[in-house]
matplotlib code that plots the C-alpha trace (Angstrom):
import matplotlib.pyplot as plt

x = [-7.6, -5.5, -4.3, -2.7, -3.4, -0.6, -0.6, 0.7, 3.7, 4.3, 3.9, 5.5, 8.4, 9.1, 12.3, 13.4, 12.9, 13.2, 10.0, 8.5, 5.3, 5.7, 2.1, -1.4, -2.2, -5.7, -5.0, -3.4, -5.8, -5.7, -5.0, -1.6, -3.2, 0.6, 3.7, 4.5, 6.3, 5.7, 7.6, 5.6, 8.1, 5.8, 2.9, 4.7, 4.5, 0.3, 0.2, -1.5, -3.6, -0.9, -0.3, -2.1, -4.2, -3.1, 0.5, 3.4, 4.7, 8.5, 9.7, 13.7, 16.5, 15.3, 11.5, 11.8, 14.7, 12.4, 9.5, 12.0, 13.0, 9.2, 7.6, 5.6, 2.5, 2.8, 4.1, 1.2, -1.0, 1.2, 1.2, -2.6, -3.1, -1.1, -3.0, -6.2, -5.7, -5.9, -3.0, -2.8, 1.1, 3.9, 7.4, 10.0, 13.8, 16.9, 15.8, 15.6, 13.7, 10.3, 8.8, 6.2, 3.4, 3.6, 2.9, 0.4, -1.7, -0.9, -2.4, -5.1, -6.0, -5.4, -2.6, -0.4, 3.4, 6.2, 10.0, 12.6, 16.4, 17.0, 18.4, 15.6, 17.4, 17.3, 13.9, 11.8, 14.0, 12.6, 9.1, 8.8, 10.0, 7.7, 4.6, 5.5, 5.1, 2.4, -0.1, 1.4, -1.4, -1.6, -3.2, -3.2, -2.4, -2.3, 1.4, 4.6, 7.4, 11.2, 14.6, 16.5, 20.0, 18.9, 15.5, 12.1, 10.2, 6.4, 4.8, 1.6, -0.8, -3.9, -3.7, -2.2, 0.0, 3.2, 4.0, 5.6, 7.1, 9.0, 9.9, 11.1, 13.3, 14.7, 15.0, 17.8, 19.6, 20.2, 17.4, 15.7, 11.8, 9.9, 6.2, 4.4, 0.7, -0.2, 1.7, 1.1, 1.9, 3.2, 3.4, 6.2, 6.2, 4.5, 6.0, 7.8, 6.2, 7.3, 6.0, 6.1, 4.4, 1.8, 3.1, 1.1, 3.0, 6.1, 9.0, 6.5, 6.3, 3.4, 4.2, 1.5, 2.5, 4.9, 2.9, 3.9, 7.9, 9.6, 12.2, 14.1, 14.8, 15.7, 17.8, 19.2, 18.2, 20.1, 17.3, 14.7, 14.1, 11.5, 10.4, 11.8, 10.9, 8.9, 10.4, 9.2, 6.4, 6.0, 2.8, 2.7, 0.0, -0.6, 1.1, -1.2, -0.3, -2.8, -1.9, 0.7, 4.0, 5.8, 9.4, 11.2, 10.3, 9.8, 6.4, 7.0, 4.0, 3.3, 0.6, -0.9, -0.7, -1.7, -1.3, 2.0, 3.0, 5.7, 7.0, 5.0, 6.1, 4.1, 6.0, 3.8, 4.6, 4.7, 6.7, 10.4, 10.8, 12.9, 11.2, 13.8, 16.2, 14.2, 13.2, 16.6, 17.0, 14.0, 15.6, 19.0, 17.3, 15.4, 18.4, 20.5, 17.2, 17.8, 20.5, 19.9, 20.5, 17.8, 18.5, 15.2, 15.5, 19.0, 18.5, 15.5, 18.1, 20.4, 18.5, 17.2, 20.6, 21.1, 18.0, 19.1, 22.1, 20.3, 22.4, 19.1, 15.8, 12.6, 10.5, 12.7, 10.5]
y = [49.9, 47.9, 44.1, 41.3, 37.9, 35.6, 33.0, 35.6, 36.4, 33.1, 32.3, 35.8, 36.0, 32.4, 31.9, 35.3, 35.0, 31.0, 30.3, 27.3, 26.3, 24.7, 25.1, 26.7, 26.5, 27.0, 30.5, 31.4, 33.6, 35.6, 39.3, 41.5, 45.4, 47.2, 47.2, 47.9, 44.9, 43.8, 41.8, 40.7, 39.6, 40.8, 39.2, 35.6, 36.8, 37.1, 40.4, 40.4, 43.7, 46.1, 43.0, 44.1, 41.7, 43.2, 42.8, 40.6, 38.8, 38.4, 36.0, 36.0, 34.1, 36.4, 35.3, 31.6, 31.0, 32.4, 30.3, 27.2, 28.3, 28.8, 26.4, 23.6, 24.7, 28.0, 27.5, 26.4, 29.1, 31.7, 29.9, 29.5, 33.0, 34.8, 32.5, 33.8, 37.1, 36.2, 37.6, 36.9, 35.4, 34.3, 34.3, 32.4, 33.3, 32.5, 28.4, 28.1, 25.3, 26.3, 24.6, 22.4, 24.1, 27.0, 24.7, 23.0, 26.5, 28.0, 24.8, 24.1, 28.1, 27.8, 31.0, 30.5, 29.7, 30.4, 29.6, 31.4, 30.7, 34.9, 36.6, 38.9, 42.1, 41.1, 39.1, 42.5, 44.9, 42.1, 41.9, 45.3, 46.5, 43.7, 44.9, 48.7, 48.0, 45.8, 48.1, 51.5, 53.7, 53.4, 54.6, 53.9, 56.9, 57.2, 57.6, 56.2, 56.0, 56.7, 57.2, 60.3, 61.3, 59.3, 61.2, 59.3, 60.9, 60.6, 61.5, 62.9, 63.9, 63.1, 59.4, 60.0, 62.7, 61.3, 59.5, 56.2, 57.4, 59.9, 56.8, 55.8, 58.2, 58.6, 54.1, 54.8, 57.9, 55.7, 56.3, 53.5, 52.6, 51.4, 51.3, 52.3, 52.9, 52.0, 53.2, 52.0, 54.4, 53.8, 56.2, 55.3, 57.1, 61.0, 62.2, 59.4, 58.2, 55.0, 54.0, 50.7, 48.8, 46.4, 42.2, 41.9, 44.8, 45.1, 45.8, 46.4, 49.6, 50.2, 52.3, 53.3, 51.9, 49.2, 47.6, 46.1, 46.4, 44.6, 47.1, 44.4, 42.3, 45.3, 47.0, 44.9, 44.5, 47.7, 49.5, 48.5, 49.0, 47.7, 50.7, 54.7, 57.2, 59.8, 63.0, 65.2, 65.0, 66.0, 67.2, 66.9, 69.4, 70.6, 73.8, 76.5, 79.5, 81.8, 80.0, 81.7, 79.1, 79.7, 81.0, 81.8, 79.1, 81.2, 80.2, 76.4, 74.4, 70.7, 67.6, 66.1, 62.7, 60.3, 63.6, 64.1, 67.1, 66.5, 69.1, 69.6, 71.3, 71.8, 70.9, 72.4, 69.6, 70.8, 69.6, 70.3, 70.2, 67.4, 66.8, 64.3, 67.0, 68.8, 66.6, 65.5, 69.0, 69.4, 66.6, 68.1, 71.3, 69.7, 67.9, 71.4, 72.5, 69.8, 71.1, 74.5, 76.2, 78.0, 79.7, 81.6, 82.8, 83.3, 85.2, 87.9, 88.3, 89.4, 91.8, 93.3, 94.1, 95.5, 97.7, 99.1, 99.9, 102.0, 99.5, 98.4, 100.1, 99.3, 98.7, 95.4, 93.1]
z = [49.5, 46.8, 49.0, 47.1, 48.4, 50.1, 47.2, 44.8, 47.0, 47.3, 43.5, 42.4, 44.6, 46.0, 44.2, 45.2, 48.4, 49.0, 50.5, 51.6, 52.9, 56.0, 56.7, 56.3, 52.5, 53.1, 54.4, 50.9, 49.7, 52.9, 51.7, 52.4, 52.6, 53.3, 52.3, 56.4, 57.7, 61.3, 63.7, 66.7, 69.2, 71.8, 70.8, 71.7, 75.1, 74.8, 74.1, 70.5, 70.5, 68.2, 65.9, 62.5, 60.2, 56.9, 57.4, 56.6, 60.1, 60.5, 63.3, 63.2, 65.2, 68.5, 68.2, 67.4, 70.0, 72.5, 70.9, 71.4, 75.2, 76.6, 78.6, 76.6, 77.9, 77.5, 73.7, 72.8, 74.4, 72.7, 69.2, 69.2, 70.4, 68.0, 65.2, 66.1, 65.7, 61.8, 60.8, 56.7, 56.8, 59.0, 57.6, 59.4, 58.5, 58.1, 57.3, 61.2, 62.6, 63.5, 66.4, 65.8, 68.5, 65.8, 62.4, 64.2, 65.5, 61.4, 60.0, 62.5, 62.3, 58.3, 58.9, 55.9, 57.7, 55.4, 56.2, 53.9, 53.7, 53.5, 56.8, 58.2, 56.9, 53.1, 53.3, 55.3, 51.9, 49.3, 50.5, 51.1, 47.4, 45.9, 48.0, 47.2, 43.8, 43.7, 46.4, 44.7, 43.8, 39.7, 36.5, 32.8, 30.3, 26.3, 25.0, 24.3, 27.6, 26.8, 28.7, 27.2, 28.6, 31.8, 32.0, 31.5, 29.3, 28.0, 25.0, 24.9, 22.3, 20.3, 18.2, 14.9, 16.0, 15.6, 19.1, 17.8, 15.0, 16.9, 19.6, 16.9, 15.7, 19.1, 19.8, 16.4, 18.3, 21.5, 23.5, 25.1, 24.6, 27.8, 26.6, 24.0, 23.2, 27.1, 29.8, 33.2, 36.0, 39.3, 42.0, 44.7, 47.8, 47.9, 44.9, 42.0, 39.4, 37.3, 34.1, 32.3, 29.5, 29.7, 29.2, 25.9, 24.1, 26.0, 23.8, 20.8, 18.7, 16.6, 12.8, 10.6, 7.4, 9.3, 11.7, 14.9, 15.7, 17.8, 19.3, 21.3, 18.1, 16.0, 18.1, 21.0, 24.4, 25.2, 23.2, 25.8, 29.3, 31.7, 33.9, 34.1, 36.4, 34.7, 35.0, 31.9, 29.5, 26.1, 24.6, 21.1, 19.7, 15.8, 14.6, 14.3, 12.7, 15.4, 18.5, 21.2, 22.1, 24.6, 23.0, 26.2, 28.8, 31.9, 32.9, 34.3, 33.5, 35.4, 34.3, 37.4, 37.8, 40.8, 43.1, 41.6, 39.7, 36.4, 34.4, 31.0, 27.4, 24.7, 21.7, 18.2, 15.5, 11.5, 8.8, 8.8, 12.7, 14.0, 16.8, 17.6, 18.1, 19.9, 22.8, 23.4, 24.0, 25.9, 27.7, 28.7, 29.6, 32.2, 33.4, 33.6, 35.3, 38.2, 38.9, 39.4, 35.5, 33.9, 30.7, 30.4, 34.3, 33.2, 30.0, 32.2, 34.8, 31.8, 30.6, 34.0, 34.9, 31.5, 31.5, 35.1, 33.6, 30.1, 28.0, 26.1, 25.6, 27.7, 24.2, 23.6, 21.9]

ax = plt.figure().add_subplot(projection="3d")
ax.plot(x, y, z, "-o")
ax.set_aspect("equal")
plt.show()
């Protein structure tokens, strides 16, 4: 199970989410397992045993003003019994006072204890996002990453095929890069994948003959984005003159990827194609697709309804 320790929310997001230690720092490498948020209103009152260790704890205006409204006494025995259970962080919201019979329970019990100035609402949708991306299942694959008419799109194929060079070609027709090369992939809830670059070669194309391109500097920052949804990959594979390609596109094909399933073409690459051309259209036919438009589906019904009615012969090729 992926976790990502307490300190790196802290260092990752603290501007983001205005946090402040207000105690605990030795409980920073404590590990957060879920992106499931908890608020544990009831376990103020000494009932601990649903409050879960992996989690991020939320105490809003409703928990501390009860915190500030128990009996001394008491206050203490709930503080030090909610610290024990070892959860891995307490966030306090809203910049509200925290009572110092909690600080002194997170330090003594080295629980990290955060405040934020955020209102519950927006700091829970922050941390959540951050931790979804962060614990999403993930993989590395060979290829290049670009947005075309709104659609990500990965190339595929074998090294030397003609990946970047075709990025290329599409970067100078309008269509943004996100990686190249290495493309890390991201899979948000059961079935979205995002893709993004790595930090050392973010931005960067790579052009046999050229070398290393910066795509930002070349073309803008409107040429670039930092993460797409992949909707559509492109294989690139070597013409051959004895191989079968699909010329009507009725039999969908899909490439698996952390569980997911994304639609696949095979696009053969010789001389004189413009492949550029091509996967744009590739591109807007998957788009017309989403919404419900199938030419090749379109194009059988066609014919069926001409063959019922003996306008065209059976033996069409």
């Amino acid at each position: 199970m992926k976790s990502v320790k307490v300190a790196e929310i802290l260092e990752s997001t603290g501007t983001e989410l205005q946090l402040t230690v207000l105690a605990g720092r030795g409980g920073l490498g404590r590990m957060v397992s879920t992106m499931l948020i908890q608020k544990p209103g009831l376990a103020l009152t000494g009932y601990v045993d649903f409050v879960q260790k992996g989690r991020v704890q939320i105490l809003g205006s409703t928990e501390l003003t009860f915190l500030e409204r128990m009996e001394p006494e008491a206050r203490v025995k709930a503080c030090v019994g909610f610290c024990a259970v070892d959860v891995a962080v307490i966030v306090c919201t809203k910049g509200m006072a925290v009572n110092q019979a909690l600080i002194d329970a997170c330090e003594a019990s080295g629980t990290p204890l955060f405040s934020s100035l955020q209102t519950t609402d927006v700091l829970i949708s922050r941390i959540e996002h951050w931790l979804g991306d962060r614990l999403a299942p993930q993989t590395t694959m060979h290829g290049v990453l670009l947005e075309c008419y709104g659609l990500g799109v990965l190339l595929m194929g074998k090294s030397g095929i003609g990946k970047s060079e075709l990025a290329l070609d599409l970067v100078q027709r309008g269509h943004p890069l996100v990686a190249d090369d290495i493309v890390t992939i991201r899979r948000r809830g059961a079935e979205t994948l995002y893709g993004q670059g790595s930090g050392l070669t973010r931005h960067l194309l790579e052009i046999r003959g050229l070398g290393i391109l910066n795509v930002k500097d070349l073309f803008g920052v409107t040429a670039v984005r930092e993460k797409k949804r992949i909707d559509l990959i492109a294989e690139l594979v070597e013409w051959r003159a004895d191989e079968e390609y699909d010329r009507l596109g009725l039999d969908e094909r899909f490439f698996t990827i952390l569980d997911v399933e994304v639609p696949l073409i095979t696009v053969p690459v010789r001389p004189g194609r413009d492949m550029g051309v091509i996967v744009e259209a590739a591109a807007r036919n998957q788009v017309l697709k989403s919404m419900g438009r199938n030419s090749a589906n379109e194009l059988q019904e066609r014919l069926a309804r001409e063959l019922a009615r003996g306008h065209v012969k059976d033996d069409i090729d």
